[in-house]
C-alpha positions, 0 to 999 in steps of 0.5 A: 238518549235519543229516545225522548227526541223521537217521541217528543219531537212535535214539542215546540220549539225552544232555544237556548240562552246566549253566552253573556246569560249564561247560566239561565237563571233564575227559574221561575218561582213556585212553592212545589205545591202544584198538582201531581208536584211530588212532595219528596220526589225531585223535579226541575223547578220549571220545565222538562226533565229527562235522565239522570246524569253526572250523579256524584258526592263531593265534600259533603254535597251530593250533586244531581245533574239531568237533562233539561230544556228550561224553555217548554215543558217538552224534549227540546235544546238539551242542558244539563239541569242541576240540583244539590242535596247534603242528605239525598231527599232535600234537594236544592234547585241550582243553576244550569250546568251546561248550556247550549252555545255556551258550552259546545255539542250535543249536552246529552245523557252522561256521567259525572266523576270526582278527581281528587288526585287530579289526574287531568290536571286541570285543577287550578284553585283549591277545589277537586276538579268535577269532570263531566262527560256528554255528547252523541257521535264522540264524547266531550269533556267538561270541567268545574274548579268551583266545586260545580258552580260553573262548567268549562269545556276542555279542548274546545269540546274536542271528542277524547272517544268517537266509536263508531256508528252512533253513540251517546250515554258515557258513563264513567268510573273508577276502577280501584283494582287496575287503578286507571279510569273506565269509561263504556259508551253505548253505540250502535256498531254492529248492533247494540253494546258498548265500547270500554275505554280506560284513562290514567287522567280522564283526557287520553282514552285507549280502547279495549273492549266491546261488550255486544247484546242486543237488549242494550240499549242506550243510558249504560251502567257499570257498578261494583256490587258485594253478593249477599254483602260479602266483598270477597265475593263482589260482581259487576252489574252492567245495565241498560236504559231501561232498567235491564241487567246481567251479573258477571265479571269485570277486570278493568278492560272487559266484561263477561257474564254467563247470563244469556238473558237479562233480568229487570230491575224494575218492573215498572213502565221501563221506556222513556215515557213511562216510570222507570228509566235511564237510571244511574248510579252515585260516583265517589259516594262516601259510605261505600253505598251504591245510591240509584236513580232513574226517570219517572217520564210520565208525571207532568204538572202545569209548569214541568215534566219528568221527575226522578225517582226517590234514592234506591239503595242497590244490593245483590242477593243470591236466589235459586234463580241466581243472583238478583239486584235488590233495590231499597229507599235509602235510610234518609227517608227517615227524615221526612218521618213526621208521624207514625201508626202502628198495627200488628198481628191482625186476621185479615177478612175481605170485610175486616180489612175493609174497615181497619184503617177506615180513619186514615186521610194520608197525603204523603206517606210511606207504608212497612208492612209484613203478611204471613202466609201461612194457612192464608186463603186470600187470592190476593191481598195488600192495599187500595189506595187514594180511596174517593167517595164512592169507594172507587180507588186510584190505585192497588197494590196487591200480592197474587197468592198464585202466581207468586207477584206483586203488582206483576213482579215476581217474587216468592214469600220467604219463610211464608212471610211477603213483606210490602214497602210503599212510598206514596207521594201526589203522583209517584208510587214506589213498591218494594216487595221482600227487602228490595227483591221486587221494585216497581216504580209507577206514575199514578193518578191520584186524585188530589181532592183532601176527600180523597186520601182514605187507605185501606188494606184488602183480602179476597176471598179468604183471609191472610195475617197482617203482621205487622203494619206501620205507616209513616207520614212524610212532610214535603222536601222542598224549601231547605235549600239556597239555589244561588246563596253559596254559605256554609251555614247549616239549617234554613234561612228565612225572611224577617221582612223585605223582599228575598230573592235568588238571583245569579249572582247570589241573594238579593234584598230589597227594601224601603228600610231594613229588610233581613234575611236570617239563618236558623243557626246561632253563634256567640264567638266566630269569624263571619264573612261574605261578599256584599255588593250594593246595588242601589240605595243607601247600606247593604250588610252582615248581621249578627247576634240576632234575635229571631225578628230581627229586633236586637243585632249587630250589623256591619255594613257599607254605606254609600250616602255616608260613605262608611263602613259601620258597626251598629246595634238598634239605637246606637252606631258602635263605630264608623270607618270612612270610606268612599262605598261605590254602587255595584262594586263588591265588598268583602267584610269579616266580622270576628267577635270575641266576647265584648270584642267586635273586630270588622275588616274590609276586603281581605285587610290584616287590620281591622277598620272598625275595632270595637266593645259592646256587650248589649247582645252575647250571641244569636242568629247570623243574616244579610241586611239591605237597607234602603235599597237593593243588595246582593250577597256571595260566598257567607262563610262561618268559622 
């Protein structure tokens, strides 16, 4: 988008890596506790943060792309930023996807698709080819054959479309229907609009339609979405950067709607500095939902900018006004659930809904409420937030009894009921009235004093029913993740003892002794492989059977002083295999255990070096060990 270069252009300057960094990592540590840092909301790990790009699943991983400068906290040398998730709220920063002077063009705003029937035929290994699109003035097509680890340009960055004027922002998907791709991409020719282009293989593009208005502009959407849930019934939402949209028809070539006029999707600050901007859709999601998010511009902490806003779940609703998107939190919230208080059926007064939650202190949290509005009196009513001493308020989210809003949106009771769903976080607030009809995404100004987390629910002058009332404390999302250690391990991992750190080329460990790095899962019977490389001192190796400080093992590992493969426990060395063991190079080893059994092999061998018995410890946790020295570790996989 170039929305963000304009208001930012005073930034200072930044650059961009050379092609032997590439990719630029690792950022620079932080325990996401920062101030306005949200706690459930994704940021970049280190600097600016602008739309959300490329979004797609694949093989159980959700990926989340963004336009990024690793270099300042302002827009400058746009990457595409890169983090992963396998439940869409614990996000896992990864390195960067595509980097100025390695990757050519203009890396702006674009989309991300899974080619699972390899269309384009650039499939070269096992994996689906992730195909990503970029550029201004013509579109550039990038592939990933590691499952989105590393990016390559096709053609040398050649333009497949160029429309004319200027021209950024392609999006594109999938349509079943007419079984070939589609791709929109916004320009300025003759006013705003996009061009639609369709691919049988996501490289030969044809031209087949402009969809012209000029409320469209920049960062377009296109999604399939079923009316009041009925697939027979399904309509196409085409939408604009800043959150506006029209429902209409789409048949694989172009797109029609009898709406003159848009509707908002969000009525929260919907520009490039505000908090709800530039939103896109997953590609290839596995559950048939159609999972949104967008750009909350105007958060900032002392190491980053930008961040997104938390999943919405969209739908489409009939209303007498027409058909309405609704947007909705994702059912995944609930894993951030910790505890939960309850109130129901309560006569709300100005002085009783003073006092009803005068015992709350809440950091991060998500609130359900439901108001009747039967026989109420209140002008307005709902909730003040972030109450400081005094009794001053660093926000409100409050019903207008006439004028039919919430927070300024519309939305009508239905059967005289509002209902009112918050997700608070330390700089981020996100309101959803009546199932999703209404959606306001806001940068706040919480204060972060601990004297400053009281809630209350307010009435003025009257009173309303309360309902019902739950709130939900949500625990941090961060820290679930491995940014750079590829594994198939499910949990977390953790540091016994040493020093643990994330590095390009995986998982490093150093130590003057033994240093152990520990998954929380455990096994007794398995194959356990990985790449070890040492890269100084004497061992670097896979541990096994583990106990959770690492007290009783079994480790296998390559020793360069001994120049050995060895197999040992605390107190014993079980076996050794002689070997030459260089500093630098990388080794494969596999563990197979069966029992008492304990089978190593070294690179890829149909035998084992190492063939040994010993029944001291029948199963436990899986880890890395460094020993007298620095290691690093690749690929760890269990089967």
């Amino acid at each position: 988008m170039l929305t963000g270069l304009v208001t930012f252009s005073s930034a200072s300057a930044g650059h961009a890596g050379d092609a032997a960094d590439y990719p630029e990592f690792p950022y620079q540590p932080t325990t996401y506790s920062e101030p306005n840092r949200g706690q459930f909301h994704f940021s970049s790990q280190n600097g600016w943060m602008n739309d959300p790009n490329g979004l797609l699943y694949y093989k159980g991983t959700y990926h989340f792309f963004y336009q990024h400068n690793p270099h300042g906290l302002r827009w400058d040398t746009m990457h595409w930023g890169h983090a992963t998730s396998t439940d869409l709220v614990h996000w896992t920063q990864k390195a960067i996807a595509l980097e100025p002077g390695v990757h050519p063009g203009d890396l702006w705003s674009g989309a991300g698709v899974v080619d699972s029937a390899n269309t384009s035929g650039l499939r070269t290994g096992a994996e689906d080819p992730l195909v990503v699109f970029s550029g201004t003035k013509g579109v550039s097509v990038f592939y990933s054959n590691d499952a989105g680890r590393t990016f390559q340009a096709y053609d040398n960055g050649r333009k497949v479309v160029t429309p004319q004027g200027d021209s950024r922002d392609p999006k594109v998907l999938w349509h079943a229907a007419t079984k070939r791709w589609v791709m929109v991409v916004w320009s300025d020719e003759g006013g705003n609009g996009v061009n639609v282009y369709t691919s049988p293989n996501l490289l030969d593009w044809t031209f087949r339609s402009r969809f012209a208005a000029s409320w469209l502009f920049e960062c377009p959407d296109l999604f399939e979405l079923p009316l009041d849930g009925d697939k027979k019934r399904s309509k196409w939402v085409l939408t604009d950067a800043s959150g506006e949209y029209v429902v209409g028809d789409f048949d694989g070539t172009t797109y029609r709607t009898g709406q003159q006029q848009p509707q908002r999707m969000d009525y929260g600050t919907n520009h490039a500095e505000g908090s709800f901007y530039a939103a896109q859709v997953f590609n290839n999601m596995p559950d048939g939902r159609v999972v949104q998010m967008a750009w909350m511009g105007g958060n900032q902490g002392s190491t980053w900018t930008g961040n997104a806003s938390f999943p919405a779940v969209l739908g489409l609703r009939s209303t007498a006004a027409g058909p309405r998107v609704t947007r909705q939190p994702v059912k995944e919230v609930e894993k951030l659930r910790y505890r939960t208080s309850s109130w129901h059926d309560r006569r709300l007064t100005p002085a009783t809904a003073d006092k009803l939650l005068g015992t709350q202190s809440l950091d991060t949290y998500e609130v359900e409420a439901e108001f009747d509005l039967k026989g109420a009196t209140a002008k307005r009513f709902g909730f003040r937030l972030d109450l400081r001493p005094g009794g001053t308020a660093g926000g409100e989210v409050l019903y207008d009894t006439a004028a039919r809003t919430l927070m300024g949106a519309p939305l009508e009771p239905v059967r005289d009921r509002v209902k009112v769903r918050m997700l608070v976080d330390r700089a981020q607030l996100e309101v959803f009235g009546n199932d999703g009809l209404a959606s306001i995404t806001s940068n706040v100004a919480f204060d972060q004093r601990p004297d400053s987390r009281g809630m209350s629910l307010y009435a003025e002058g009257g009173n309303v029913r309360l309902v019902s009332l739950d709130i939900h404390e949500l625990a941090p999302a961060w820290g679930m993740g491995e940014p750079t250690l590829v594994h198939n391990l499910p949990g977390q991992w953790r540091v016994v003892n040493g020093s643990w750190s994330d590095v390009s080329a995986g998982k490093q460990g150093s130590s003057g002794g033994d240093a152990f790095y520990l998954s929380d899962h455990t096994g007794a019977d398995f194959t356990y492989e990985g790449d070890v490389r040492l890269v100084s001192g004497t061992a670097a190796a896979l541990t096994f059977r583990a106990d959770p400080q690492a007290r009783q093992h079994y480790t296998a590992n390559v020793d360069s002083r001994a120049g050995v493969v060895k197999l040992w426990r605390p107190g014993r060395d079980i076996a050794t295999y002689r070997t030459p063991v260089e500093l630098g190079r990388t080794y494969h080893l596999k563990v197979v255990t069966k029992g008492a059994s304990i089978k190593v092999y070294l690179d890829g061998g149909a035998t084992p070096v190492i063939d040994a018995t010993d029944d001291s410890y029948a199963s436990g946790h899986f880890g890395l060990n460094v020993f007298d020295g620095t290691g690093q570790f690749q690929n760890v996989k269990l089967s």
